[in-house]
LUMMAR-920149 format. One record per residue (C-alpha): x, y, z; residue in three letters. Coordinates in steps of 0.25 Angstrom, whole numbers, plus 2048, in hexadecimal, padded with zeros to 3 digits. Layout:
// residues N
XYZALA
...
// end
This chain:
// residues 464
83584B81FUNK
82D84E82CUNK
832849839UNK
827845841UNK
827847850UNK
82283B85AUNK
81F845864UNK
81484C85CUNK
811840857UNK
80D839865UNK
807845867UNK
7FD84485CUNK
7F9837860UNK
7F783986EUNK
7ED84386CUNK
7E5835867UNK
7E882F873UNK
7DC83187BUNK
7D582D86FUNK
7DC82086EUNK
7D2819864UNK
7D1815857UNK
7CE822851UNK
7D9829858UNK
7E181D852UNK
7DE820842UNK
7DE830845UNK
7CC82D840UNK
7C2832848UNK
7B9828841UNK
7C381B841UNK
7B9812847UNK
7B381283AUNK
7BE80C833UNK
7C880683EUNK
7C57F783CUNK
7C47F782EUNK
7D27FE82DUNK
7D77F5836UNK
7D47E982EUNK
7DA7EE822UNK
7E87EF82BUNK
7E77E3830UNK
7E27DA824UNK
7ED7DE81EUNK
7F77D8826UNK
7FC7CA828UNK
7F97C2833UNK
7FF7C583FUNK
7FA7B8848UNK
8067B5850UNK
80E7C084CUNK
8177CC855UNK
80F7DA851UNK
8137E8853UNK
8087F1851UNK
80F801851UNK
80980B853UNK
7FD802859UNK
7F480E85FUNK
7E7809868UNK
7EB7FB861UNK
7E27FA855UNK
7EB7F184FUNK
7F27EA85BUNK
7E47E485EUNK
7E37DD851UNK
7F07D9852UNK
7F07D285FUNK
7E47CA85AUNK
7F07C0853UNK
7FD7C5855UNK
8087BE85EUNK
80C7CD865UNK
8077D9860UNK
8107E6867UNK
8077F3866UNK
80E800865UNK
80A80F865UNK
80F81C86AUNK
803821871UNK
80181A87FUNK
7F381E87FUNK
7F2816872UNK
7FB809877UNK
7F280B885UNK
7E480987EUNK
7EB7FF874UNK
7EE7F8882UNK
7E07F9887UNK
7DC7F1879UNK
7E67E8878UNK
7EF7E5886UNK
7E77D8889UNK
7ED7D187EUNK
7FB7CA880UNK
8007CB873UNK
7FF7DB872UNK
80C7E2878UNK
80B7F4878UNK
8157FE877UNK
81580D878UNK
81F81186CUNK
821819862UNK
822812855UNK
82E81C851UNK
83581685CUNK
83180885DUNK
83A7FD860UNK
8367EF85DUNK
83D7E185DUNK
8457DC850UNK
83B7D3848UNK
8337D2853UNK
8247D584AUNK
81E7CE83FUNK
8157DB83EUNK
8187EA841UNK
80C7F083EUNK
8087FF83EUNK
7FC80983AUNK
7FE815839UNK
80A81683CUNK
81681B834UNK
80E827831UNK
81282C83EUNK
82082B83CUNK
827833837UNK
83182E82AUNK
83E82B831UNK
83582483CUNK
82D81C831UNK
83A81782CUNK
841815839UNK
83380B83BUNK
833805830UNK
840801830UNK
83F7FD83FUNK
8337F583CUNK
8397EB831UNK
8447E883CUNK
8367E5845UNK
8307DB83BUNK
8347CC83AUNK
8377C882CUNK
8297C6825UNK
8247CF82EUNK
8197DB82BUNK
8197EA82BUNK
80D7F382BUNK
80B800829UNK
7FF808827UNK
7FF817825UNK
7F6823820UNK
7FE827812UNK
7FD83580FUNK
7F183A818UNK
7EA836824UNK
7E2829825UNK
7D6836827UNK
7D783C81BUNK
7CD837813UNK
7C483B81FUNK
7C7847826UNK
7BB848830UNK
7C083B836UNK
7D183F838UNK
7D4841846UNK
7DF849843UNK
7E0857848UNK
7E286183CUNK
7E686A846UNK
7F286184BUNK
7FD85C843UNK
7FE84E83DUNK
80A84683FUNK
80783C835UNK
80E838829UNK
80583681EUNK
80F82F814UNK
80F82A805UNK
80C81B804UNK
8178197FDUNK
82281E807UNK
81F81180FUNK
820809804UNK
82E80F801UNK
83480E80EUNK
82F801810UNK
8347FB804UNK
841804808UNK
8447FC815UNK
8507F3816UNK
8547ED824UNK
8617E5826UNK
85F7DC832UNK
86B7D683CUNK
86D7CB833UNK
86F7D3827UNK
8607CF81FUNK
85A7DD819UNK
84B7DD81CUNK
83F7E6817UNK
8317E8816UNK
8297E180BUNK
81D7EA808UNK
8107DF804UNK
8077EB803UNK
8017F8803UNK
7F57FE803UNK
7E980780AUNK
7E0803815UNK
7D480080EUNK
7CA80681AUNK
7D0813817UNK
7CC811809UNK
7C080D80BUNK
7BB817817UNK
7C2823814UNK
7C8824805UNK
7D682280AUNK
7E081A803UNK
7EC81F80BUNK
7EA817817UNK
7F580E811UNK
7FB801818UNK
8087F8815UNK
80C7E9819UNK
81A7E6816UNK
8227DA81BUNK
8317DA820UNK
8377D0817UNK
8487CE812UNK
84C7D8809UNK
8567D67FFUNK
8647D6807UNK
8697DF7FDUNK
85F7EB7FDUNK
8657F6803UNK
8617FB811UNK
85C80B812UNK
85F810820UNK
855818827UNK
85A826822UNK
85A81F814UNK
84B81B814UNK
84682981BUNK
84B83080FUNK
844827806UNK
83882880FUNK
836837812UNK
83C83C804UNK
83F8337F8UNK
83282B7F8UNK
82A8387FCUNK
82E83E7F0UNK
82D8327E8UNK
81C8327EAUNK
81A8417E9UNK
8218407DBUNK
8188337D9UNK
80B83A7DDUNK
80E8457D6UNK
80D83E7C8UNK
8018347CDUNK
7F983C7D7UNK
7F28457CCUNK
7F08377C2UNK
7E28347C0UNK
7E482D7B2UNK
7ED8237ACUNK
7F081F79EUNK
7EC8127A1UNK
7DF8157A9UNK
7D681179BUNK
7DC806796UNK
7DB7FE7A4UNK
7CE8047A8UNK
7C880079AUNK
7CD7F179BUNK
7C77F07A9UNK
7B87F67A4UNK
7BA7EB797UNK
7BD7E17A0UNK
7AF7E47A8UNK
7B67EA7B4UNK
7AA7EF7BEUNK
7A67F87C8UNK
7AE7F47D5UNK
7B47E77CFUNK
7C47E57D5UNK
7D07E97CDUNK
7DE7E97D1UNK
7EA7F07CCUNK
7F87EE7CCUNK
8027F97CBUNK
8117F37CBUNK
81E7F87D2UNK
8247FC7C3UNK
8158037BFUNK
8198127BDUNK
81381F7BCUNK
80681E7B3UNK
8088107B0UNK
7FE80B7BDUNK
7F08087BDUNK
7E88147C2UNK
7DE80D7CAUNK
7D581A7CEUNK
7D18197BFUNK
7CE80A7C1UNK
7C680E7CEUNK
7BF81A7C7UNK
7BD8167B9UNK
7B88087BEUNK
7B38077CBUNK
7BD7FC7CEUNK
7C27F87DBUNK
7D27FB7D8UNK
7DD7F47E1UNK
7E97FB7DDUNK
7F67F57DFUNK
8037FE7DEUNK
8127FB7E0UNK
8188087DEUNK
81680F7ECUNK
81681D7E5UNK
80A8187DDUNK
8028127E7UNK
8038207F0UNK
7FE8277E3UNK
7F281E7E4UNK
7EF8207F1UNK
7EF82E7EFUNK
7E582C7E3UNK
7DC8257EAUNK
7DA82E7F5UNK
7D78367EBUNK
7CE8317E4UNK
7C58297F1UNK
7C281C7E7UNK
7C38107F2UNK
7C38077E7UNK
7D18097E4UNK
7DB8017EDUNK
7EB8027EFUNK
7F57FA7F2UNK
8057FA7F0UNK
80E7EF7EFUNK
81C7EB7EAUNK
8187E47E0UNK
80C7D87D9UNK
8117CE7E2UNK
80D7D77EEUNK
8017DC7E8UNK
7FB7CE7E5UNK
7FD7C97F4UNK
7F77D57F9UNK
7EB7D47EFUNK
7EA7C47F4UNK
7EC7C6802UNK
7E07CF803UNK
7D97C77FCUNK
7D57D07EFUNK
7CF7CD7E3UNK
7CD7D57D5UNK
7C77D47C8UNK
7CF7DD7BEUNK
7E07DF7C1UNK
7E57EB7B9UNK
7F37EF7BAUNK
7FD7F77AEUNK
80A7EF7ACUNK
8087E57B5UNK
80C7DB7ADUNK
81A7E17AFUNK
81A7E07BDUNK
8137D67C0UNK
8157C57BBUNK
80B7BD7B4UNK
80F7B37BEUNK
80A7BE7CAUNK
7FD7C27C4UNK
7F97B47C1UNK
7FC7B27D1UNK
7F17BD7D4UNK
7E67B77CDUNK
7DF7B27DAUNK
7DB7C07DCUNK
7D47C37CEUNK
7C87BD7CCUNK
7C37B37C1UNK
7BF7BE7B9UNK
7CA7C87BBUNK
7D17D17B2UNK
7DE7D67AFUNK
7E37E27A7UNK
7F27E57A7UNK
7F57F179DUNK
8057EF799UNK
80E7F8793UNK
8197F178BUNK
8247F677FUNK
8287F0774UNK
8347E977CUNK
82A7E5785UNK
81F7DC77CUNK
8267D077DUNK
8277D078DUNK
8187D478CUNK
8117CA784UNK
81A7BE78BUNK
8127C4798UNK
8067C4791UNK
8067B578DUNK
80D7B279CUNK
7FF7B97A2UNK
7F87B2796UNK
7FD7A579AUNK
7FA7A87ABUNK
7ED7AE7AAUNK
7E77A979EUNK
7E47AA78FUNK
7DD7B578EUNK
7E47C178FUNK
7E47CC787UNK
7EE7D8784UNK
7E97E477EUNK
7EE7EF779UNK
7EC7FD780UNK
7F980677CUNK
7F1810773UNK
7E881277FUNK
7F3811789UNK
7FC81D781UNK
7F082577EUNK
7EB82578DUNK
7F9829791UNK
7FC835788UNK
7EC83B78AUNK
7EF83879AUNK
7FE83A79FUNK
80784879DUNK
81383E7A2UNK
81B83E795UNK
82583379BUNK
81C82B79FUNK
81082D790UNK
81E82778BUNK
81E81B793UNK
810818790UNK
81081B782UNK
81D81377EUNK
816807782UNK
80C7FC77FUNK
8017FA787UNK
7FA7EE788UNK
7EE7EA791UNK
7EF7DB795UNK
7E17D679AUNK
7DD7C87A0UNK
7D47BF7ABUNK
7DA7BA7B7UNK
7D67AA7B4UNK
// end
């Protein structure tokens, strides 16, 4: 684990200070180019704050606090760079409802259920892990019930990366940054417990996960990744990880945990599954650009997910890919930086639920849903809920694996679909396919066995 020091930290920022704008802001020489636009995704993705108590941490010149004063009942504006509170002053001092403070978010001390929104950009990334956890658990205390968290953070490299004539880093200099996997925040979010004076146990809800689609679209980069969780009551039973707890879990045990993910998934370019689903999709008159959504579950496992870069590059498709396990959804990140295709999209949630408010709220539409085993994850009763978003004319291909003691269970969830979404339904058969693919593909002896000592049955339909 690295200690960060706040001392050369200040320091590294206050070298922007006589530059305080909104290129020393994103670290981007060039960041007028894409300022407003990355704004919008941030806030668009939030709810309403009319009326509401904002924090807004680590607020800089104020890029943010400006916006949210436009609604919000108090917005309080924090940084640790008095230049940057000084000029954020200059923008934004004339409006009653915008308090400042010079602080450090590592040391910051706020009222008890005192903000329906703590917001942050850029942030945890200059903490180091002990202060990340330290401020995330201070911050759930900070949040009324049904409050909001946001995070936003450059995962793994800088927001520059993908164009290195713009970065305003020094090469010269070191970075105090923390580039992080995706999927720790996930973790130690899901991870927190807080007990409150009257004994309730509170913890953040994560709604979603994603990247920042400016970064995609301007600079290749899906690694710009933001977070909205919501601090709701927790099962009174779960157990409560003190802080010591949750920075083991966060600076080792889930490290480890990706870099053992990454090193099965990162070199994958091929699945078993990749010709059976790409196959149904050209039969079923799929074109260039048309929508497709695919859903991987919280139970999907190695090799058993649809490989949406082969949908992307075999098709032409415009992929929105949906992950719940946040070891995966790191993996695909890490692909598609790769492989520079902004057709593909990721998101991670929890669960379908999750997923399918996320896709209604932004108001999204598709024309072909994919998904392997998802009719094992998700209920009948669930997809027939999201049929808003699929179009008249829109398909459906589940590939399903299934044994012997599990036909039964299987065909009743035909006939359940059959009977929601209409008569005509088919189920073919795909296994020959399905084990071939697998043994030509996969050394994994473990995991041909899982594959091969199945049925695999492709379940195809129209959303009606």
């Amino acid at each position: 684990m690295v200690n960060n020091d706040r001392e050369n930290l200040k320091k590294f920022w206050s070298r922007y200070s006589g530059q305080a704008d909104i290129n020393a802001m994103m670290l981007n020489q060039n960041a007028g180019d894409i300022e407003e636009a990355d704004r919008h995704d941030i806030m668009s993705s939030l709810p309403s704050v009319d009326g509401k108590d904002v924090v807004d941490i680590g607020a800089g010149i104020g890029r943010f606090t400006t916006a949210f004063a436009k609604s919000a009942n108090l917005v309080i504006s924090t940084d640790f760079i008095d230049e940057f509170i000084r000029v954020n002053r200059e923008a934004n001092g004339h409006l009653a409802n915008v308090e400042f403070q010079v602080n450090d978010a590592a040391h910051l001390e706020l009222q008890k259920n005192g903000f329906d929104l703590v917001f942050t950009n850029w942030l945890m990334m200059y903490l180091d892990e002990g202060e990340v956890v330290d401020f995330l658990l201070k911050a759930i205390e900070w949040i009324r019930p049904d409050g909001h968290l946001k995070l936003r953070e450059s995962c793994s490299e800088p927001s520059t990366a993908r164009t290195a004539a713009n970065t305003m880093h020094d090469t010269t200099e070191a970075n105090p940054t923390y580039y992080r996997y995706s999927s720790l925040y996930i973790n130690l979010l899901n991870a927190i417990r807080y007990k409150d004076a009257e004994g309730k146990v509170w913890k953040y809800q994560i709604e979603w996960g994603c990247s920042v689609p400016t970064y995609i679209t301007r600079q290749f980069n899906w690694r710009q990744v933001h977070w909205l969780a919501t601090k709701v009551e927790a099962d009174q039973n779960d157990v409560v990880l003190d802080a010591t707890q949750l920075l083991h879990l966060f600076a080792d045990v889930w490290v480890e945990e990706q870099r053992a993910t990454d090193k099965i998934n990162d070199n994958v370019d091929a699945l078993w599954s990749d010709k059976i689903i790409v196959d149904a999709l050209r039969d079923g008159g799929i074109q260039p650009l048309d929508k497709v959504f695919s859903f991987n579950g919280p139970a999907s496992e190695y090799g058993v997910t649809v490989n949406s870069h082969a949908m992307v590059y075999e098709l032409k498709a415009k992929m929105w890919s949906n992950e719940c396990n946040p070891y995966y959804f790191r993996s695909s990140l890490t692909k598609a930086n790769v492989v520079r295709d902004p057709n593909a999209y990721f998101s991670w949630t929890a669960d379908f639920g999750k997923t399918a408010k996320v896709l209604v709220d932004r108001h999204q539409s598709f024309k072909y849903f994919v998904g392997i085993n998802v009719l094992s994850q998700v209920t009948v009763e669930e997809l027939n809920n999201i049929k808003g978003i699929f179009g008249p004319d829109s398909h459906f291909y589940f590939l399903e694996g299934h044994d012997a003691s599990e036909e039964k269970k299987f065909a009743a969830t035909v006939e359940e679909l059959k009977q929601k979404l209409g008569q005509d339904i088919a189920v073919s058969d795909h296994t020959e396919t399905a084990h071939h693919e697998v043994k030509s593909l996969d050394s994994n002896a473990d995991f041909v066995d899982q594959v091969i000592t199945k049925k695999w049955s492709l379940v195809s339909g129209k959303f009606h």
